[in-house]
N, C-alpha and C positions, 0 to 999 in steps of 0.2 A: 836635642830634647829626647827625653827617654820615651818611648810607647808605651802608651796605656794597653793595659791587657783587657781584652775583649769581655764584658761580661757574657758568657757563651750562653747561658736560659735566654738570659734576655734578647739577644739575638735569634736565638734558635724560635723562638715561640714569632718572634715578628715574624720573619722569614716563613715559619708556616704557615701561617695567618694570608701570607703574600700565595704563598703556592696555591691557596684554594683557587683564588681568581683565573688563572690558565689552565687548570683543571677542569673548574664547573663553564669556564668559556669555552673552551675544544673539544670538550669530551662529545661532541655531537658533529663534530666536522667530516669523521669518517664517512658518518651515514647520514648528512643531511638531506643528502640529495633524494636517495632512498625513501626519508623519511616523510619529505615534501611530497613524493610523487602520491606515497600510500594513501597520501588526505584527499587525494582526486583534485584539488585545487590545482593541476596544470591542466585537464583536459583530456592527459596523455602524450601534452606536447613537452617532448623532452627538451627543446631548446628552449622553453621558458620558464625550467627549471631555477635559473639561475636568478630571478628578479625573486623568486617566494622564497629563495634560500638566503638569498641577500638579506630580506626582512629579519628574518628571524637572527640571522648571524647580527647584523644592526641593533636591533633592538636591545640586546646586550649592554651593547656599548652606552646607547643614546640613555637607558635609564639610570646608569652608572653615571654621566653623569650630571643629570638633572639632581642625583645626591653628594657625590663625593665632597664638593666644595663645603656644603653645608654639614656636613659630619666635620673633616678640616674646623670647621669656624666653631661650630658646640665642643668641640674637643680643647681648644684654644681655653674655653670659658668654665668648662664640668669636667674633661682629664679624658683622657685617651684610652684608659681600660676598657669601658662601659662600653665607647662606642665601637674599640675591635671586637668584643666580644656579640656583639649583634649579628653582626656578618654573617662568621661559620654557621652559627645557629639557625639563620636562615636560608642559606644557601642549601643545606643539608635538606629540611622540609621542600624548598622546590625545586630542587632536581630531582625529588622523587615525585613530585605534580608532573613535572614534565615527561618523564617518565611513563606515566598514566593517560596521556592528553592525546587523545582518537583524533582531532579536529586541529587543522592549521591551524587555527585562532586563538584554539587553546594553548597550544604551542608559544604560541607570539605572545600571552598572558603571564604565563610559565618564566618566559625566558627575561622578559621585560622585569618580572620579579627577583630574580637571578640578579639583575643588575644592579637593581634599587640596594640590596645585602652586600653587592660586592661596592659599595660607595667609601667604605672604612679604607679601601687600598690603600689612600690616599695618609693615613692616620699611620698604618703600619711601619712607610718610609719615617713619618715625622719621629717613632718615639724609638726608630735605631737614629737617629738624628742625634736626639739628646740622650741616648745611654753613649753617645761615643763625643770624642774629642778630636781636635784638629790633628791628634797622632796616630788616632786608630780609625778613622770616620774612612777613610779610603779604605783601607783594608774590610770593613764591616760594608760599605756598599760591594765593592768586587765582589760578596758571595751571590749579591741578587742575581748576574746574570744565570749562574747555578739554580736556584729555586725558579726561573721561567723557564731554563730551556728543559728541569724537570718537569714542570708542569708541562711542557709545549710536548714532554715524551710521554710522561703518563696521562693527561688529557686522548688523544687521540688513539693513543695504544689502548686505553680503556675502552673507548668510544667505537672502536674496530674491531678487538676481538672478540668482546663479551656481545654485538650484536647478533640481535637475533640468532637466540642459541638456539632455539628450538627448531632452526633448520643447519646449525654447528653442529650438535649435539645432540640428534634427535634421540637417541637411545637413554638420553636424562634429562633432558628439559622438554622436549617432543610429546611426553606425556603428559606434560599440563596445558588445559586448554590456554592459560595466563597469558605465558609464554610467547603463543603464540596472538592473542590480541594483544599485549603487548611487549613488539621486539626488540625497544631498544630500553626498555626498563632496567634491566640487569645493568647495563654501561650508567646509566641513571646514578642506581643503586648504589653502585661501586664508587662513584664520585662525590653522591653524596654523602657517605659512609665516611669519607678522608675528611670531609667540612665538618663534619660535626665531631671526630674525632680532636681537629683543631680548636674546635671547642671548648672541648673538655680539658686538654690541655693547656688551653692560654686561662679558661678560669682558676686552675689550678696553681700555676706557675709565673704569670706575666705579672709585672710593676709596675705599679703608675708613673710617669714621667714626667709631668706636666710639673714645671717649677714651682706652682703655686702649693698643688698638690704637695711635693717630696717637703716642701718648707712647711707646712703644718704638718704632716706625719713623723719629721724631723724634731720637731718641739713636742712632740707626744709618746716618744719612745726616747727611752737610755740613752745615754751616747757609747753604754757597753755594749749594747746589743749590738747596738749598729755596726762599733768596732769589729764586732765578733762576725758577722752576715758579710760576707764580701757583696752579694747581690744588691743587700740592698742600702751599705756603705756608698756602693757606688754611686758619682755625682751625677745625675740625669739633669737632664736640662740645659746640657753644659751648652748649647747657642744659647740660649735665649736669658742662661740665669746673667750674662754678660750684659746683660740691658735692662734686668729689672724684672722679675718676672712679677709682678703687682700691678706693671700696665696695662691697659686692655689694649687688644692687637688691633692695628689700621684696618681705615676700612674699607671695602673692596675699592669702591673710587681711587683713595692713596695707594692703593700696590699699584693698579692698572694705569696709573701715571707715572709711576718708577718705571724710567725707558730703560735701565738694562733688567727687572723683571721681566719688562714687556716682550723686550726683542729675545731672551730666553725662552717667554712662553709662548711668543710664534716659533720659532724654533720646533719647539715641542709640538704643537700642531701638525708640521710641517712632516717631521718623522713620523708620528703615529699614523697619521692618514697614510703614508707613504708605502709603511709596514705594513698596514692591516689591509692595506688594497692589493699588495704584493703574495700576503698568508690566506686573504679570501681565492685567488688567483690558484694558487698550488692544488688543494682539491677539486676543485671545481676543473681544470684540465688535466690530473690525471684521471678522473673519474670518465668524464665524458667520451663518446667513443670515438676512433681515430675518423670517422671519414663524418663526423661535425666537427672536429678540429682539435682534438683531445688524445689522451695516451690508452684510455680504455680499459683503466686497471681496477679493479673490483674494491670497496670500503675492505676489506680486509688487508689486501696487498697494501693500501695507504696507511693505514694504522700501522702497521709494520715499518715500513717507510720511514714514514715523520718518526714512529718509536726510535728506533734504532737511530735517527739522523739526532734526536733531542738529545740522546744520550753523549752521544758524539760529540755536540755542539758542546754542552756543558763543559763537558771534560777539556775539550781546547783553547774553550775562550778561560776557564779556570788557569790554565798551566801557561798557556800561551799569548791569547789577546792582551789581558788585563796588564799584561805589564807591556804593551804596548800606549795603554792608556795614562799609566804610570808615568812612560818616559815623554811620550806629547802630551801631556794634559788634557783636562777635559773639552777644551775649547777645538782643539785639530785633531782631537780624533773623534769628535762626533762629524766634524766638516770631511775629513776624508773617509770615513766609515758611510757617514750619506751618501757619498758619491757612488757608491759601489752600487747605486739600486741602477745608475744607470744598466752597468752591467748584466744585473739581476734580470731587469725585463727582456733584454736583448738575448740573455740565456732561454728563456721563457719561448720569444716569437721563433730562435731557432731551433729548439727542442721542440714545439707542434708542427713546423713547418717540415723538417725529418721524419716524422712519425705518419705523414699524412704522406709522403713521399712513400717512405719504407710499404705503410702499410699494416707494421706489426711491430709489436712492440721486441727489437732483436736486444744485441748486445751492446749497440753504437748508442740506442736508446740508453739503456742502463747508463753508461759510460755519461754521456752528457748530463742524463737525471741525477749523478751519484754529481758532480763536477756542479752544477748549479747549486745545490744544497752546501756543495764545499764554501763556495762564493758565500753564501746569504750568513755564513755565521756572523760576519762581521757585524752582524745587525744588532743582536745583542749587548755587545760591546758599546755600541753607540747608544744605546738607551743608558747602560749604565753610566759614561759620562755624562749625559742629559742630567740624568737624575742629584747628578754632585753639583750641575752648572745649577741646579733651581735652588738647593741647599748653600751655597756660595751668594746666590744672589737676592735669596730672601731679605727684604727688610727686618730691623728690629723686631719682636715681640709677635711672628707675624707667621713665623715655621710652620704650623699646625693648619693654618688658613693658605698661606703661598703651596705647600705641599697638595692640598685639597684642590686651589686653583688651579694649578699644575694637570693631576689626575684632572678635574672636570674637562681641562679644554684635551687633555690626550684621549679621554673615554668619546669625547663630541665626539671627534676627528674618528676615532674607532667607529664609533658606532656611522657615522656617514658613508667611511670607505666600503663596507661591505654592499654596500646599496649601491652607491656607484662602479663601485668595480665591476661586482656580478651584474649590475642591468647592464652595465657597457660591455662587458664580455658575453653577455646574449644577443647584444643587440650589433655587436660586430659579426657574430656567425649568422644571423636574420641578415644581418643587410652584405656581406662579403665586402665591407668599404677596407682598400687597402689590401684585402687577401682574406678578410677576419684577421687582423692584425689593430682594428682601432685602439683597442682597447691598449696595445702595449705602447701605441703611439701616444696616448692621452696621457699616459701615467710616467713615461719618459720626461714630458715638457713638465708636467708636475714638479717630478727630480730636478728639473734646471732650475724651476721658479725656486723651489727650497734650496737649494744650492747659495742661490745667490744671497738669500735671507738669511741663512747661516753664516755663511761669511761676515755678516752684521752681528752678532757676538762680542760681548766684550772683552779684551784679551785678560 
């Protein structure tokens, strides 16, 4: 069977639409910590940093998705454009609130709104779903892990350098008093600046999908035009137009009884929690200093870091992983990609425990830091099979809503790990249970429990 050719706007614009999410999510990872203490909300107590950073990193996740489903499910019913285009647009407004927000609280307001706008995510998989076909639908997800591990490098890289310029740069931003009341505006700025430009560009350029939709826009334009428009010739909806796109889609009751949706979207739990209690972990111990149990490196060396590591990442799981995924399918290389967090944390309790040892952050450090990050790419790669196992196992008529469902239960799980990671990595340095190692013991048994649940996948 021949390969359908990529409609490339139509990808291009979802895909950015995708990028905003790990941009407006990390661009504050650098200087959370930083940014927690400034509100006086710890006391001054650095070790309980980590439970007010958690919050705010959670809350992200948790209001994403008390929406995503329900974007998912109106999109099913009113079309897909209307509700990508919500997103950028507000994502753009509060990153610049949060930006401005003197008070924890406001922060936690801020960010909780961040997530409500980032609920579309879930929308933007669905309508590269139906611009693509069972011959190019691989090819067109293998670029996602490319637009996160961008985002995973411009989020943080943003969020790190352009902090507090007015003690970077005090010879041009030093002179406004702004500036300096508010120091992570500018990384703010800059992030929201890229959302609202996605904006502008998906109103401009993006296509409705929704079979209902392309079938009366179909009956109200030429059949010359259409001939003549490769973009919008193209057959969208190609899952769902196979079923009838005039049905209304099941309802959540009938998915959540479809046992291989089910066992796909524990699955999917199982990794996002896994992930974001792993990505909460990384800042949070190189930040903290080495004799509480940390590598002691400054928000700006981590921006760097993560920058240069995302770059990196992309580029290898593009050329490299993906046809790993290619050649075992989605089902064994998300089960063996999972397995790799074992390694992940064990990297993790040996990289503090040498640091704390040493003393200072030497070369053997580096070398282990540079070596742990090597390992974690695989993680990537594992989401993207996820993401074909839920498209593969969607019911009938149902893509737009299973995709939403999908994103809700991975945003839960997001939005939880940060809470528990970071209170459990506070609370292993307060209590020394195990060395201050609880935290990588907890999250190891985690990995076994998922392990096993994936394995429950259906071939």
């Amino acid at each position: 069977m021949a390969t359908t050719p990529l409609p490339k706007l139509q990808i291009f614009l979802a895909l950015l639409i995708q990028l905003a999410e790990p941009i407006t999510g990390m661009v504050i990872y650098p200087f959370i910590t930083r940014a927690v203490r400034r509100t006086g909300i710890t006391g001054g107590d650095e070790k309980r940093t980590g439970y007010y950073a958690g919050i705010l990193e959670s809350i992200f996740f948790l209001a994403e998705s008390l929406t995503v489903y329900h974007m998912g499910r109106v999109s099913d019913l009113y079309g897909r454009k209307p509700i990508l285009l919500i997103g950028p647009l507000g994502l753009s407004l509060t990153m610049l609130s949060f930006g401005l927000s003197q008070s924890f609280w406001g922060m936690v307001v801020t960010r909780a709104a961040m997530g409500v706008f980032n609920g579309n995510i879930g929308v933007s998989k669905t309508i590269m779903a139906e611009s693509t076909d069972e011959t190019n639908r691989a090819d067109a997800f293998t670029l996602m892990p490319i637009v996160w591990t961008t985002g995973t490098t411009l989020g943080p890289t943003i969020g790190g350098v352009l902090a507090d310029p007015a003690a970077r740069w005090p010879h041009i931003f030093g002179k406004f008093a702004f500036f300096q009341r508010n120091p992570w505006f500018l990384s703010c700025f800059a992030a929201g600046f890229f959302a609202f430009s996605a904006f502008l560009l998906s109103l401009w350029g993006l296509k409705e999908t929704l079979p209902s939709k392309v079938k009366r826009q179909h009956t109200s334009e030429s059949e010359a035009l259409l001939s003549n428009d490769p973009e919008t010739s193209q057959t969208y909806g190609s899952v769902e137009n196979r079923e009838g796109p005039s049905e209304r889609p099941p309802t959540t009751r009938a998915l959540l009884t479809d046992s291989k949706l089910r066992i796909t979207l524990l699955s999917m739990a199982f990794l996002a929690f896994t992930d974001m209690s792993y990505q909460v972990l990384i800042p949070l111990i190189y930040t903290t200093s080495i004799p509480f149990g940390g590598l002691g490196l400054s928000p700006y060396q981590v921006g760097l870091i993560l920058g240069i590591f995302g770059f990196a990442n992309g580029v290898w799981n593009w050329a490299i992983l993906t046809k790993f995924l290619k050649k075992l399918g989605p089902r064994k290389t998300v089960l063996v990609f999972y397995s790799f967090f074992l390694l992940h944390f064990s990297l993790l309790w040996i990289l503090r425990d040498v640091a704390a040892h040493v003393g200072e952050v030497t070369p053997l450090i580096w070398a282990l830091l540079i070596f742990q990050l090597f390992v974690s790419t695989v993680i990537v790669t594992a989401f993207n099979a996820m993401h074909l196992l839920v498209v593969i196992n969607a019911p009938p008529n149902s893509l737009g809503s299973v995709n939403g469902l999908a994103q809700m239960i991975s945003s839960g799980t997001r939005g939880l790990a940060p809470v528990f990671a970071s209170s459990l990595y506070s609370l292993s340095l307060e209590s020394q249970i195990a060395g201050g190692h609880l935290v990588e013991i907890v999250l190891i048994g985690v990995t076994i429990i998922g392990i096993y649940c994936i394995s429950w996948l259906p071939h």
